[in-house]
C-alpha positions in Angstrom: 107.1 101.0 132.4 104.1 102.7 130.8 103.0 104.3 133.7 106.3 105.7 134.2 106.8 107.3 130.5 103.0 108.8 130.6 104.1 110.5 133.8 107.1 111.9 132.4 105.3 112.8 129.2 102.7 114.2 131.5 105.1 116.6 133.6 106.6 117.8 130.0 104.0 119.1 128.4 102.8 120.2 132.1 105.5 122.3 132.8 106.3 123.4 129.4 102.8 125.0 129.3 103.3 126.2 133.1 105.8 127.8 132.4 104.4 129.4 129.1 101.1 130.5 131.0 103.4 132.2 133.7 105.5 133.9 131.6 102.5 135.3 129.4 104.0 133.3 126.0 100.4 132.5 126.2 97.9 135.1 127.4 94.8 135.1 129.1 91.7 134.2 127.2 93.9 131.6 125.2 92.1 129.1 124.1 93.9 125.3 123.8 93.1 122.5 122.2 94.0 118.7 123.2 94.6 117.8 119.7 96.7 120.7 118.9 99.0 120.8 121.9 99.8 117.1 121.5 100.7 117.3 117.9 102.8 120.0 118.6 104.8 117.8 121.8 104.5 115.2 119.5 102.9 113.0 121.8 99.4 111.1 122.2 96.1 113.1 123.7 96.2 111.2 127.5 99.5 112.8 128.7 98.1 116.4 127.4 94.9 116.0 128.9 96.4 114.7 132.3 98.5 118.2 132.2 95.3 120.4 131.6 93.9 119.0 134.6 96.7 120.1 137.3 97.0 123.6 135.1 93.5 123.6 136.0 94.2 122.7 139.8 96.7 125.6 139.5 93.7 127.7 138.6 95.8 128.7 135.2 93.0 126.7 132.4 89.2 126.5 132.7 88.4 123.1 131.4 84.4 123.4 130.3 83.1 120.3 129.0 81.9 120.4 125.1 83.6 123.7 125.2 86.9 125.0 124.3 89.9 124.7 127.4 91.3 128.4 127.8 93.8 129.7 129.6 92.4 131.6 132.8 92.3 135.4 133.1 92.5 137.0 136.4 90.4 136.4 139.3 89.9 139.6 141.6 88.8 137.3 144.4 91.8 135.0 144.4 94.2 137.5 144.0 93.0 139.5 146.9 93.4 136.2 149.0 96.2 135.5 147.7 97.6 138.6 148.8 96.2 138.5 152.1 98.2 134.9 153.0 101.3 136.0 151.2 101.3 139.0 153.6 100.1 137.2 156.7 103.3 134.6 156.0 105.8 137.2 154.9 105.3 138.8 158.3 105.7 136.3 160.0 108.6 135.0 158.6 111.2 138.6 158.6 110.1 138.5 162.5 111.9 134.9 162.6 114.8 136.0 160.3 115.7 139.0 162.4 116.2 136.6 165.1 119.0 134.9 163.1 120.5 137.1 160.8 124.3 137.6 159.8 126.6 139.0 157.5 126.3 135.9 155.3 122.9 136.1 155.0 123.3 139.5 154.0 125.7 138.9 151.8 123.5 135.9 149.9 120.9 139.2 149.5 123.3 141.8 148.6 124.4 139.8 145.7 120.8 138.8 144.2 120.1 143.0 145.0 123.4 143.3 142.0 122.2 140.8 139.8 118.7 142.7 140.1 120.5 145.5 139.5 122.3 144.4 136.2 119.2 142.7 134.9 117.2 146.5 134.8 120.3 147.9 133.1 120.0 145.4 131.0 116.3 145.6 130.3 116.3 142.5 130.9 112.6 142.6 132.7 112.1 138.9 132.5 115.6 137.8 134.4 114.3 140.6 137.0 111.0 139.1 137.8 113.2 135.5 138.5 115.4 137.1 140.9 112.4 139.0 142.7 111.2 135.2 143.3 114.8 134.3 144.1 115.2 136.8 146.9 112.2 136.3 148.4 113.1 133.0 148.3 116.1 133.8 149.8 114.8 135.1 152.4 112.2 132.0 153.5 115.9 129.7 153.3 118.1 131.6 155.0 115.6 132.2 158.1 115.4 128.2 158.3 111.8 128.2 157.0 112.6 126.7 153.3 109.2 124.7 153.3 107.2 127.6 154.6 108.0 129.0 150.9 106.8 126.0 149.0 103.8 126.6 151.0 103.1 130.1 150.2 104.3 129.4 147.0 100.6 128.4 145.6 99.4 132.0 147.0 102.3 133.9 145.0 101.7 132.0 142.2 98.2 133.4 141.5 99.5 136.7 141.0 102.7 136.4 139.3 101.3 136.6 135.6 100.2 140.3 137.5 103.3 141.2 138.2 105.0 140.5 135.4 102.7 142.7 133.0 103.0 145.3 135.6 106.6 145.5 134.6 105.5 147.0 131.2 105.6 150.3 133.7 109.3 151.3 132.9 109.3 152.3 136.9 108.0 149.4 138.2 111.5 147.4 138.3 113.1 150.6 140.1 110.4 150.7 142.5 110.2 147.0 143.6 114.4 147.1 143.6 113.9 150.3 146.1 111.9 147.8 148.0 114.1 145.0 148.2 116.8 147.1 149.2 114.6 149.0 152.0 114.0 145.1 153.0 117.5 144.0 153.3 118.5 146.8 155.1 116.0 146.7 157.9 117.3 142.8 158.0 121.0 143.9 158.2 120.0 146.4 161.5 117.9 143.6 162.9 115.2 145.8 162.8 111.9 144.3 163.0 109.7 147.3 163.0 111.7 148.5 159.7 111.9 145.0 158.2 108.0 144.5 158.5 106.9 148.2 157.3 109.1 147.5 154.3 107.1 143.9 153.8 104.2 145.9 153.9 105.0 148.9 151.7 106.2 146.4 149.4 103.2 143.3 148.9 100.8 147.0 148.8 102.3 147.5 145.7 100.0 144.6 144.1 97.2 147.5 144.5 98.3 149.9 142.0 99.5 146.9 140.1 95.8 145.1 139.9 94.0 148.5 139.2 97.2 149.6 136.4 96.6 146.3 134.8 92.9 146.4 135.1 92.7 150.0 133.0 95.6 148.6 130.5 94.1 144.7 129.9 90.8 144.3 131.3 90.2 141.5 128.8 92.6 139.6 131.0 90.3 139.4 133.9 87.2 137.0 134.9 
């Protein structure tokens, strides 16, 4: 029974502060405590030190011993890896859902394309960078390759906290809608050639993102 409940407190405070991390609550350069974070989830130091150590498998906290945790900033050589494998999948995977896509797969698409839609009328910038994730996901599910997006998952991951502070560019939302419709158009045709150069125009996009948010908040990188 106690292993059980120190899990659970474990993957609480984990996620909570995943999910903070991600979302840039808390920002690069943040520096945590142990003591701190477990008074604040009310709960004992174990379970808070258990979650600092898969944030730092995540590659989200540097854990230094006799030094203070802090959240980590941006790794140039990750993130250009990361990049590389997201591509080299993404590829990979609109050349296996031209071979099976239909009007309800389009349709699944077309409606994420309106909420994205509604979400930048909105301003709504955090609901937008979800559904980007969603369709994307989308995508990975309704080719048949579900796991091959838990997979890449990891990759994407690395640069997400990138792409949502490249949002702070009031065009950036428009441009990566334009995108996503260019995608799901080339998938409606069955167009390979289209559906891949629309991959790549899109994931190229991460280079004027990493040098806007390098000139902006270079205090956010390693």
């Amino acid at each position: 029974m106690e292993n059980i409940v120190r899990r659970t407190t474990t993957d609480a405070v984990y996620e909570k502060l995943h999910d903070e991390i991600i979302s840039l609550e808390i920002l690069p350069g943040t520096k945590l405590s142990e003591s701190e974070v477990a008074r604040r989830f009310g709960v004992s130091r174990q379970p808070v030190r258990n979650a600092f150590t898969r944030l730092c498998n995540d590659d989200l906290l540097l854990i230094r011993p006799q030094k203070a945790t802090e959240v980590r900033g941006f790794s140039m050589e990750r993130v250009e890896l990361a990049r590389l494998v997201r591509l080299s999948v993404e590829l990979e995977i609109v050349y296996r859902a031209v071979g099976v896509w239909d009007a309800s797969c389009q349709a699944h698409l077309a409606e994420n394309i309106r909420w994205q839609e509604q979400a930048i009328e909105g301003g709504d910038l955090t609901k937008f960078h979800a559904l980007d994730y969603d369709f994307h996901k989308l995508i990975y599910v309704l080719s048949g390759n579900p796991t091959a997006f838990e997979v890449m998952l990891e990759c994407k991951q690395k640069v997400d906290r990138i792409c949502l502070l490249s949002l702070e560019k009031s065009s950036e939302a428009t441009s990566i809608l334009t995108d996503h419709r260019a995608i799901a158009e080339s998938l409606a045709l069955r167009d390979l050639d289209a559906a891949q150069a629309a991959i790549r125009a899109h994931l190229s996009r991460l280079d004027e993102t990493i040098e806007f948010i390098h000139e902006t908040h270079p205090n956010f990188f390693e």
